[in-house]
N, C-alpha and C positions, 0 to 999 in steps of 0.2 A: 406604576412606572414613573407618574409625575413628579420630580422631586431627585430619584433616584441619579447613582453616579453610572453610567456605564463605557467601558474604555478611554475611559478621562474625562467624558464631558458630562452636565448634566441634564438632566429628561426634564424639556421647558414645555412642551405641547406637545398633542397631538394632532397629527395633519392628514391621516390617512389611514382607512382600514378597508383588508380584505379578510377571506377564508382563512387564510393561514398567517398574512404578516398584518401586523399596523407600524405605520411609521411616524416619528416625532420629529420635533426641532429639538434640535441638543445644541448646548453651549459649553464652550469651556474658556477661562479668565485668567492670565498668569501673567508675569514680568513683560512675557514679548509682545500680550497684545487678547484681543476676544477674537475666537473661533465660531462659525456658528456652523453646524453639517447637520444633516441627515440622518436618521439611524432607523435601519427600519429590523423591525426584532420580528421572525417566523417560528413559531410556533408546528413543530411536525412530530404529531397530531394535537390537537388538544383532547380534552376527556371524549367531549359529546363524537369528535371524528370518528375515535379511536372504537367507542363504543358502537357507534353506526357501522364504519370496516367489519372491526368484531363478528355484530351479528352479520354482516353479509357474508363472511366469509364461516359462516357456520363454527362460530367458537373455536376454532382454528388459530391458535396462537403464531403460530408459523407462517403461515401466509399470512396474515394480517399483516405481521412484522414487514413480512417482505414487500408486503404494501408501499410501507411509507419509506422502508429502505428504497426503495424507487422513489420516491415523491423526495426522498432528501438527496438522491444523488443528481437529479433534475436541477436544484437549487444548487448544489455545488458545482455546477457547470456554470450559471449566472456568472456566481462571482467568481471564480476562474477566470472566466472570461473577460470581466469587468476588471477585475485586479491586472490580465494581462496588455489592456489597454492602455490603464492607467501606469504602467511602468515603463512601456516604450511611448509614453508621450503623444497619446492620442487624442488628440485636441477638440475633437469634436463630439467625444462619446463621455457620457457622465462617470465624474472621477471617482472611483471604490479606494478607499483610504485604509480601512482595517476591517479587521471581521474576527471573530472568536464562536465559536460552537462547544456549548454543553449536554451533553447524551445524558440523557437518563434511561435507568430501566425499569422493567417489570412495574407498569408498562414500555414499552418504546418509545422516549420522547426524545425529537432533537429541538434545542433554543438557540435559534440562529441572529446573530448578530452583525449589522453592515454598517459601517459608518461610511458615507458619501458625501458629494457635495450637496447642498444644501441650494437648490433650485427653483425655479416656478413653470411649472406643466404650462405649455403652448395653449391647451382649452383656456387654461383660467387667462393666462397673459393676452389674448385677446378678448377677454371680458373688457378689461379694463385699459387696452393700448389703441388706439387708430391708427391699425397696419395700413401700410402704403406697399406699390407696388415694389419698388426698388425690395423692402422687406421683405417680400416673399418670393423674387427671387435671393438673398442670400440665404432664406431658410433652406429653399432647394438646394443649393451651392453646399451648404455646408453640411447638410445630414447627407447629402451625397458624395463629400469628404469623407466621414464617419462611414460610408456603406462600401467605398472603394477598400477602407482596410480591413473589414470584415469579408467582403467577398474573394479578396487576395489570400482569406484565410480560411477559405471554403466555409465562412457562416455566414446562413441567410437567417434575418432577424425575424422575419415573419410575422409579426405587427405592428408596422408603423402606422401610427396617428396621431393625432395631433396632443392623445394625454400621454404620450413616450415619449413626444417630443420636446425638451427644455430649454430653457433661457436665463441666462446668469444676465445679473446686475449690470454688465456692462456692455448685453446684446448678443453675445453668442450663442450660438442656437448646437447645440446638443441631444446625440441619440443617446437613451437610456430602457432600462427594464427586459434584460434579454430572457426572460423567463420561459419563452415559448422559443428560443434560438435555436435550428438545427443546423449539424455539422453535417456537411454534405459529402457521401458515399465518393468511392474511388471513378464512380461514373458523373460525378458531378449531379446528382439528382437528390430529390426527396419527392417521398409519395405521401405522410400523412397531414392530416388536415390540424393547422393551427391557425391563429391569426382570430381579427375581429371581420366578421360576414361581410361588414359595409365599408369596407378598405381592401376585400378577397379581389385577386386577378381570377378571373374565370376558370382555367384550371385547376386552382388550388379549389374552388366552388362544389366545381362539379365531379372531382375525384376522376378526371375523364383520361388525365396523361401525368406522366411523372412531369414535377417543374423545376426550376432552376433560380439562380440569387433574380432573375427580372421579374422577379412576382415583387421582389422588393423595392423595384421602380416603380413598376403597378402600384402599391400602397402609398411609393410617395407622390407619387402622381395627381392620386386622389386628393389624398393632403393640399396638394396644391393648387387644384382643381378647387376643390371648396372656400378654399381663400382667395381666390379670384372671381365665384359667384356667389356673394353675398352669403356664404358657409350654405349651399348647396346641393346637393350633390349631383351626377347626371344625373337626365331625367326628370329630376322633380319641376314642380309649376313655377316657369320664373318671379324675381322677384318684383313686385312687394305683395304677388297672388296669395290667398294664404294656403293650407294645405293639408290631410290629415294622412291617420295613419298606414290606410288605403292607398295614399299617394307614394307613402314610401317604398311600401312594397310592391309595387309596381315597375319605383323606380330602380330597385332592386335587381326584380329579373330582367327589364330588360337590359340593365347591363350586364349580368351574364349570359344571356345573348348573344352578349358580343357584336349587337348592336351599333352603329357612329355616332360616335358619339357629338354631341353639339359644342361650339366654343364656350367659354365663360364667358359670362358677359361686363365683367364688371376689370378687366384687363384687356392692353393691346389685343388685337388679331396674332400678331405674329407670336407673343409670349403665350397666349393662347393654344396657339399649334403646338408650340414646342411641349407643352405639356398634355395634350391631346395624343404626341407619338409616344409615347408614359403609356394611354391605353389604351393601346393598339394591342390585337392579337399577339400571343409568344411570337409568332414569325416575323413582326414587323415594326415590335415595338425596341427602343434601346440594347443594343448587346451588350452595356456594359453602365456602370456608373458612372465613368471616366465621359463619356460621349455625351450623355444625358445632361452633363455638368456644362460641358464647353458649348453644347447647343442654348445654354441659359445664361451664360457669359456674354455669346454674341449678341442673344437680344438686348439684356443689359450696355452693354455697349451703346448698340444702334440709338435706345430712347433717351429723348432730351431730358435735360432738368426735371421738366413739367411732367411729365410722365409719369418719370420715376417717383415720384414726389406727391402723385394722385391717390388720394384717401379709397383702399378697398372699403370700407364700411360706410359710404356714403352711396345714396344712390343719385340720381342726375338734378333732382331736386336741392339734394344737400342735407336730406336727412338720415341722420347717422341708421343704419342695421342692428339693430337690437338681437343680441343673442344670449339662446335658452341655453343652460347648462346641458340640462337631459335633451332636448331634439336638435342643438347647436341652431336653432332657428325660430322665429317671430312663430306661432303657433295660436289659430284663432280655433278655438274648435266649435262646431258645427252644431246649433242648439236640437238640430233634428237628428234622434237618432234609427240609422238605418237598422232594417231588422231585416237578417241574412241568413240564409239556408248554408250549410257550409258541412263539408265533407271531414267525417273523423276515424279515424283509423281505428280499431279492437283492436288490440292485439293479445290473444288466449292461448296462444297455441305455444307459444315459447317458453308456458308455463304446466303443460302437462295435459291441456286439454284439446288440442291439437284442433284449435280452428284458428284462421286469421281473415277479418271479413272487415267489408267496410260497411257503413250503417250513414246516412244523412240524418244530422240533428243539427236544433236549435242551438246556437251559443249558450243559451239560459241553460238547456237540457244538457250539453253538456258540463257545464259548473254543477250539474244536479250528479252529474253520474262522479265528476271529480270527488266529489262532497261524500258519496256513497261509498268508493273506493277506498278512501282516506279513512274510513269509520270500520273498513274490510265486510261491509254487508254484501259484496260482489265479490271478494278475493275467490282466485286472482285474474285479475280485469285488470287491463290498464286505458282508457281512453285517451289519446293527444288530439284536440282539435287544433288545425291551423291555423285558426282564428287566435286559438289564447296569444298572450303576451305575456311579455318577461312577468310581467306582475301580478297575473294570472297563474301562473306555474308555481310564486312563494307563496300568495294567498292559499291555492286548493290543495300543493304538496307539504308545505309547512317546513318543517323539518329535512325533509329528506331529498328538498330541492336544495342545493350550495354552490357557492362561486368559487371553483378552484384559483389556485394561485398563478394559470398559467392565461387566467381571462375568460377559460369558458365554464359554461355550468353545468353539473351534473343534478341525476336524478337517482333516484336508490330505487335499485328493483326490487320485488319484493324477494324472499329469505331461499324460496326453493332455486332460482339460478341463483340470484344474488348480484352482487356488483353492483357496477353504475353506467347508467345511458348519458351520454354527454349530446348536449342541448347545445344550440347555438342563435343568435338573438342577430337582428342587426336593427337600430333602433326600436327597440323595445317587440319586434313583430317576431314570433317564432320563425326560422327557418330548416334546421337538419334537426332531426332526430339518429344517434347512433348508438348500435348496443352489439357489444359482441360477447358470447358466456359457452360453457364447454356443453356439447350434447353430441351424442354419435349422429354419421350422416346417415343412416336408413331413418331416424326421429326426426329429424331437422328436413329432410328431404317430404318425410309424410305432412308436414305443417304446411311444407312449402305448396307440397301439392295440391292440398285441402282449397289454400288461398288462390289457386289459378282457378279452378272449380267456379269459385265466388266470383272472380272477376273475370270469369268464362276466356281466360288468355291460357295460350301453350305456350307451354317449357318443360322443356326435360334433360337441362343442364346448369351447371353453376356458369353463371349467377343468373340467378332469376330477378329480371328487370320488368315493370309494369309501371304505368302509368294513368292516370285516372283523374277529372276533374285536373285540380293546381295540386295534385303532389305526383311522386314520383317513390319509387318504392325496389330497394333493393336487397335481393336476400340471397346472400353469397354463404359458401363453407370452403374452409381452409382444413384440409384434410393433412398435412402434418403436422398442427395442432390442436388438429380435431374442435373446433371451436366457429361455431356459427354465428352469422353475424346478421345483424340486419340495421337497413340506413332507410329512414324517410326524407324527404327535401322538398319544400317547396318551389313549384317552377308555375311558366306562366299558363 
């Protein structure tokens, strides 16, 4: 691509790669002047997807297809979206300028094309900025701008953080990447789970109620939350403690918990609160964007010069906060390492041999059984321990572990269901496990039962809920599509 022309400008670098898109810096040079944008070019499928689908989907040309015919009409909601922002003048959401799409067939390929404005992601801008208070509140102010025109238009973004969040050259702060955006039902609701783990409101977590656009205060809440305690989050050991991976997952559940949460400490008391009612239970926290904004208004008003003007990245000493790309935080880790007993789910039964049992193993042992499974000396066996990590899961799956384009990760089942379980990480810690594939209920019901045996618990209805040790364990059937489903979670 480097080099090349595409919709007038030219491919200068690359700045950015997932599963399906990478995106460039693009230029283009004429009489009126130099352009510099964005292009980010999506790929739906490339070979190895296509071939992976493929065989899940049992050489099944059709469904396959119909696969990624969903995975591109997903994408053409983006820019839709993006495109209809950018034409009524929406000042606060990342500008979509052009787009072109090339379909190929046999196979099904679509080559999606975005040219946008040309930005710097909020993680990186604060590598390299010493935000002040006054700064974060207008971050708040103004993606709360940006969230007032989307919620007026029944869409809730459903992942905001701090890498959707942008900053042009001359300080304005910008929502982008509506990849995971749902349009919200005539009841004002959405029930499926999107977004990133360590930014979730607790209902979107725990699947426990349908939620509404305030999950999208909740995320920015956080957002702001972490800019006010030295990049943070609740919970964790304050600063300049150090802290490991253990700490975050702790810090984790108990905020969905629902837990009170503590002030930040590195802002006012009172700008503090106002971002504290952010994450407060659905019942108590913000009804609106519009309230959330002028509650952030007042306190800016009240604080003097001095205030406003106080370096977040400093702590009382005056030495600056050093921040990690991957844990957004000062990260000492611990020369001793713990050796931990820890609970991993089997799961056999989903795959014809109808048990579903839990077993306690080693960390080590279970990397042994990963290692075995991948090699298919066990098939079909799938072991998850809770323990692993994101990096844990590409190491032992290889291949068949991948980062969708919508933020979260899946894993490829093996060939007899087929599909894919979608995984969800929040700093780097496992959190859900979710898989749902076609089986009639008297099979799925015999599995079910098998596994209450094992964990000597009754049930004798959908859904079957258990809990054990830090997970949690759910295995529902949805009888007008005949299609069983089952969710792991970690809890405390």
């Amino acid at each position: 691509m480097i080099g090349q022309k595409v919709l007038g400008y030219r491919v200068e670098e690359l700045i950015g790669r997932g599963s399906f898109a990478t995106v460039y810096k693009v230029k283009k040079e004429n009489e009126s002047g130099t352009y510099v944008r964005a292009l980010k070019r999506i790929i739906i499928p490339d070979e190895e997807q296509y071939r992976r689908i493929w065989n899940a989907m049992g050489h099944d040309k059709r469904k396959t297809d119909l696969y990624f015919q969903n995975v591109f009409e997903e994408t053409m909601q983006e820019i839709q979206l993006m495109h209809a922002f950018t034409e009524n003048g929406v000042k606060n959401v990342v500008a979509c300028y052009e787009n072109d799409v090339i379909r190929h067939m046999d196979p099904i390929q679509y080559e999606i094309y975005i040219l946008m404005e040309y930005l710097t992601p909020l993680s990186d801008y604060i590598c390299n900025h010493d935000l002040n208070v006054e700064e974060l509140i207008d971050i708040g102010v103004q993606i709360l701008d940006a969230l007032e025109v989307c919620h007026a238009n029944h869409i809730i973004h459903r992942d905001i953080k701090e890498a959707n969040i942008f900053v042009t050259p001359n300080g304005i702060y910008k929502l982008g990447d509506f990849g995971v955006a749902a349009i919200q039902n005539e009841q004002r609701f959405v029930s499926s789970i999107k977004g990133t783990a360590g930014y979730m409101a607790p209902e979107v977590y725990h699947k426990s109620e349908k939620y509404d656009e305030s999950v999208d205060l909740y995320s920015l809440g956080i957002v702001l939350y972490k800019l006010g305690n030295h990049m943070r989050s609740p919970f964790m050991p304050a600063y300049p403690q150090e802290f490991n991976s253990q700490d975050s997952r702790n810090a984790l559940l108990k905020r969905m918990s629902e837990a009170p949460v503590p002030l930040p400490d590195a802002i006012p008391k009172n700008l503090g609160r106002v971002i504290l009612k952010a994450l407060e239970t659905k019942k108590y926290r913000y009804c609106s964007a519009e309230k959330f904004k002028d509650e952030l208004l007042k306190v800016k008003k009240s604080l003097s010069n001095e205030q406003l003007k106080k370096s977040l990245m400093k702590d009382k000493s005056g030495t600056t906060t050093s921040i990690d790309l991957d844990n957004s935080v000062p990260i000492k880790e611990s020369n001793k390492r713990i050796k931990r007993w820890i609970l991993a789910l089997s799961v056999m039964g989903l795959l014809g041999i109808g048990v579903l049992t839990s077993v306690f193993i080693s960390h080590k042992h279970s990397m042994e059984l990963q290692q075995s499974w991948k090699k298919g000396s066990i098939v079909p066996f799938i072991t998850i321990s809770m323990e692993m990590t994101e990096k844990d899961f590409k190491n032992y799956y290889g291949k068949r572990f991948t980062e969708g384009i919508d933020g979260q990760y899946y894993l490829e089942m093996p060939d007899e269901e087929g599909g894919f379980a979608t995984v969800t990480f929040s700093e780097g810690m496992l959190i859900s496990v979710s898989y749902s594939f076609e089986k009639s209920e008297d099979q799925w019901k015999e599995i079910c039962d098998d596994f209450y045996q094992k964990w000597m618990i009754e049930g004798d209805e959908w859904p079957y809920i258990a809990e054990k040790e830090e997970v949690r364990v759910v295995l529902d059937y949805d009888k007008p599509n005949k299609e069983a489903s089952l969710f792991l979670k970690r809890i405390e």
